[in-house]
C-alpha positions as a Markdown table, in Angstrom:
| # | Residue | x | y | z |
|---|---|---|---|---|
| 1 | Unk | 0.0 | 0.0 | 0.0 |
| 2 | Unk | 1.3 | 3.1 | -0.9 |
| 3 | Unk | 0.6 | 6.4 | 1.5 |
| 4 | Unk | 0.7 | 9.8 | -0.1 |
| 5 | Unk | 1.8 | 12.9 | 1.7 |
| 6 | Unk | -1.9 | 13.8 | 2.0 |
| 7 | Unk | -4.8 | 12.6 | 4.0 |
| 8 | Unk | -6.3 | 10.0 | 1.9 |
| 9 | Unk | -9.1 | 12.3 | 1.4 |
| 10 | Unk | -7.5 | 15.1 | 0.2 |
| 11 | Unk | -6.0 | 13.1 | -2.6 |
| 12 | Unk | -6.8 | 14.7 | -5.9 |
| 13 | Unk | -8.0 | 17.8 | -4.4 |
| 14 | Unk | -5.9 | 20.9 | -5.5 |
| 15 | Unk | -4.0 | 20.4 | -2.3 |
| 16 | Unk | -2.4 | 17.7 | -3.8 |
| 17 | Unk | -1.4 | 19.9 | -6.4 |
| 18 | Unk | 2.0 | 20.6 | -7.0 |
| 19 | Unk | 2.1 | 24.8 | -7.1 |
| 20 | Unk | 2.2 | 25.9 | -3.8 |
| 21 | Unk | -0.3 | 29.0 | -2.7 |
| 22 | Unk | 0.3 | 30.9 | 0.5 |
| 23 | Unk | -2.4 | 30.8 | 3.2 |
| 24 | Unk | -2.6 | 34.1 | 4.3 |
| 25 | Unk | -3.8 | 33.9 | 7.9 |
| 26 | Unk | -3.5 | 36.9 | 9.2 |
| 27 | Unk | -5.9 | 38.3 | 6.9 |
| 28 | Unk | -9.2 | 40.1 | 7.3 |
| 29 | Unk | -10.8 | 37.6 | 5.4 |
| 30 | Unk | -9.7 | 34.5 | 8.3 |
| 31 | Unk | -10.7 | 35.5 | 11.2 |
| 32 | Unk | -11.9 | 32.7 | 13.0 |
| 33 | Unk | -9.4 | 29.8 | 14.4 |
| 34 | Unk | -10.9 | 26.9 | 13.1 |
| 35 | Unk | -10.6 | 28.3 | 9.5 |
| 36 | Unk | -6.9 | 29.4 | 10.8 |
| 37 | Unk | -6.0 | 26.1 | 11.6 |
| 38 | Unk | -7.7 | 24.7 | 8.8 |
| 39 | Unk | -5.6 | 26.8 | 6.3 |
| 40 | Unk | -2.6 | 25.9 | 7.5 |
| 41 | Unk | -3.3 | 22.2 | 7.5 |
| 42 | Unk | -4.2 | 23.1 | 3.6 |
| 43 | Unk | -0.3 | 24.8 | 3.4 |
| 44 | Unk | 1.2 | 22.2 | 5.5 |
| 45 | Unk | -0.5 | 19.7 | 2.4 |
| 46 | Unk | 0.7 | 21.7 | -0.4 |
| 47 | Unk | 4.2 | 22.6 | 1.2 |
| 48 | Unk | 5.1 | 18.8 | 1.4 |
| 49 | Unk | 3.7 | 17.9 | -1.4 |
| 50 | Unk | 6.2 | 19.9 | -3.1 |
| 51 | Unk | 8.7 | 19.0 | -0.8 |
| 52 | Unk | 8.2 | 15.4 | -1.8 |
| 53 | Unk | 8.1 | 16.6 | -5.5 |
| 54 | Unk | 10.4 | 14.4 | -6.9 |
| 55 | Unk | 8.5 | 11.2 | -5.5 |
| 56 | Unk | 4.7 | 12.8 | -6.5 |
| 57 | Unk | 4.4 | 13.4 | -2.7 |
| 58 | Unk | 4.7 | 9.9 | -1.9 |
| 59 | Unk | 5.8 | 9.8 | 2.0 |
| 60 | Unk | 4.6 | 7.0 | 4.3 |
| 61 | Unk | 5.4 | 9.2 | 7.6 |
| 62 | Unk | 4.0 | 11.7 | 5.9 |
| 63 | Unk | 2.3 | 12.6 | 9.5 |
| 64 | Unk | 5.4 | 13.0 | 10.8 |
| 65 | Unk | 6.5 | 15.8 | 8.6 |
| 66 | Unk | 3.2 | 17.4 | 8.9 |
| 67 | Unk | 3.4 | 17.6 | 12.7 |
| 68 | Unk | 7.2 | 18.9 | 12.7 |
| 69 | Unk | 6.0 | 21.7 | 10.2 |
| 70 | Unk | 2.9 | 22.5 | 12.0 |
| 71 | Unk | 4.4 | 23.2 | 15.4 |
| 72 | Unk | 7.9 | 24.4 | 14.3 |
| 73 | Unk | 7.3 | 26.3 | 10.9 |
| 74 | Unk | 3.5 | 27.5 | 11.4 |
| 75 | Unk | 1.3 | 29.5 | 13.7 |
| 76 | Unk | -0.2 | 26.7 | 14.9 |
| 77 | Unk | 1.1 | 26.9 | 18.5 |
| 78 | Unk | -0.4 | 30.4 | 19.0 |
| 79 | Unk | -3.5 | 29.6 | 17.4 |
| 80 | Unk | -3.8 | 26.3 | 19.9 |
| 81 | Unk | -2.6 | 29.0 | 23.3 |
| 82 | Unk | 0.0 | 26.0 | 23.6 |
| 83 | Unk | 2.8 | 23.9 | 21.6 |
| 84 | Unk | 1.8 | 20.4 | 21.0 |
| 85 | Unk | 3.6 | 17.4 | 22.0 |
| 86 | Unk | 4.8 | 16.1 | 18.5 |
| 87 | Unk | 4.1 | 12.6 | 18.8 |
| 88 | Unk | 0.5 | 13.3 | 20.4 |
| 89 | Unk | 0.0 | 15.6 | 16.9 |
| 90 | Unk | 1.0 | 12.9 | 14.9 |
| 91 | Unk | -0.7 | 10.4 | 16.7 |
| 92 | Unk | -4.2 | 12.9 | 15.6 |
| 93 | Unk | -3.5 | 12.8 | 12.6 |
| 94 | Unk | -2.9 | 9.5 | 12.0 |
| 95 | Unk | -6.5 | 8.8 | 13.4 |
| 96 | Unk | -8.0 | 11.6 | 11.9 |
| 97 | Unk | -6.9 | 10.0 | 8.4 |
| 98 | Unk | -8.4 | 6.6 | 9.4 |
| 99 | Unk | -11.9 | 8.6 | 10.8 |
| 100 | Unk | -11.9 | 10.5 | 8.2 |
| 101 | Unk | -12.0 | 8.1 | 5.6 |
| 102 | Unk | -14.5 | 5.6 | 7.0 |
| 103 | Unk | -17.2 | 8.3 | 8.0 |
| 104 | Unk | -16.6 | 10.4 | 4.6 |
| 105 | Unk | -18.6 | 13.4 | 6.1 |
| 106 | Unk | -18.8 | 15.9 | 3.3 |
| 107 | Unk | -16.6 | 18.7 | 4.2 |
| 108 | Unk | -12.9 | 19.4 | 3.7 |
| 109 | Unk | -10.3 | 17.1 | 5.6 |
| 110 | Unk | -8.9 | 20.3 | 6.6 |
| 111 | Unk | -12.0 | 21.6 | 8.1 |
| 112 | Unk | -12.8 | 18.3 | 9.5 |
| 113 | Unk | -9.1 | 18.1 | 11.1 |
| 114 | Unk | -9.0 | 21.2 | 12.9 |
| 115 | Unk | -12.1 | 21.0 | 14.9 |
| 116 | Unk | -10.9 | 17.9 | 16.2 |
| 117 | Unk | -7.6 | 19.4 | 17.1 |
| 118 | Unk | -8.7 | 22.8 | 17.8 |
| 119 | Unk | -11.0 | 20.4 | 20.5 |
| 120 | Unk | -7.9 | 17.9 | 21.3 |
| 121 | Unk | -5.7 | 20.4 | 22.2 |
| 122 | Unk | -7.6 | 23.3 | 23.8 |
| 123 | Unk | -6.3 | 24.8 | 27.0 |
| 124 | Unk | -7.9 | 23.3 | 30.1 |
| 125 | Unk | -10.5 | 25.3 | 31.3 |
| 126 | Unk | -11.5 | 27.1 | 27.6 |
């Protein structure tokens, strides 16, 4: 089985495209954190897809590169109030793949993964 650098759902979505666009987040058009968090889960995509370039975006930890960039190269920490642990963010997104794909619930996988992590890893007592 071969895993892409995607989500299995965003395969063949223009995430999985090879030009990269930059998610402007601090925009007056993204406002809320949810769509914050869920545009950077779309750059994280397109970033390591053309990262990967070379191999179509072929990466079997491709979790593992996703969380590193997140919490190191991204505003995610701030947009969370705290930095993730990076196995715990990998181990999210690992499930939120597999969830993902068996409930197919008619939304993006990026909005779909950031309310679950926005909700994971919200500050005790929000």
């Amino acid at each position: 089985m071969m895993t892409f650098m995607l989500p299995a759902a965003a395969k063949g979505t223009a995430a999985g495209q090879a030009g990269r666009q930059h998610v402007d987040i601090q925009g007056d058009s993204v406002t809320d954190t949810l769509e914050q968090i869920s545009a950077l889960l779309h750059e994280a995509g397109e970033t390591h897809h053309r990262v990967f370039r070379i191999v179509d975006g072929a990466d079997d930890d491709w979790a593992s590169w996703y969380a590193q960039w997140l919490i190191n190269l991204s505003e995610l920490p701030d947009l969370l109030g705290a930095k993730p642990v990076r196995s715990e963010l990998i181990y999210m997104l690992v499930s939120l793949d597999k969830q993902y794909t068996a409930k197919a619930p008619g939304e993006p996988w990026e909005t779909y993964y950031a309310r679950e992590i926005q909700r994971h890893f919200r500050p005790s007592g929000s």
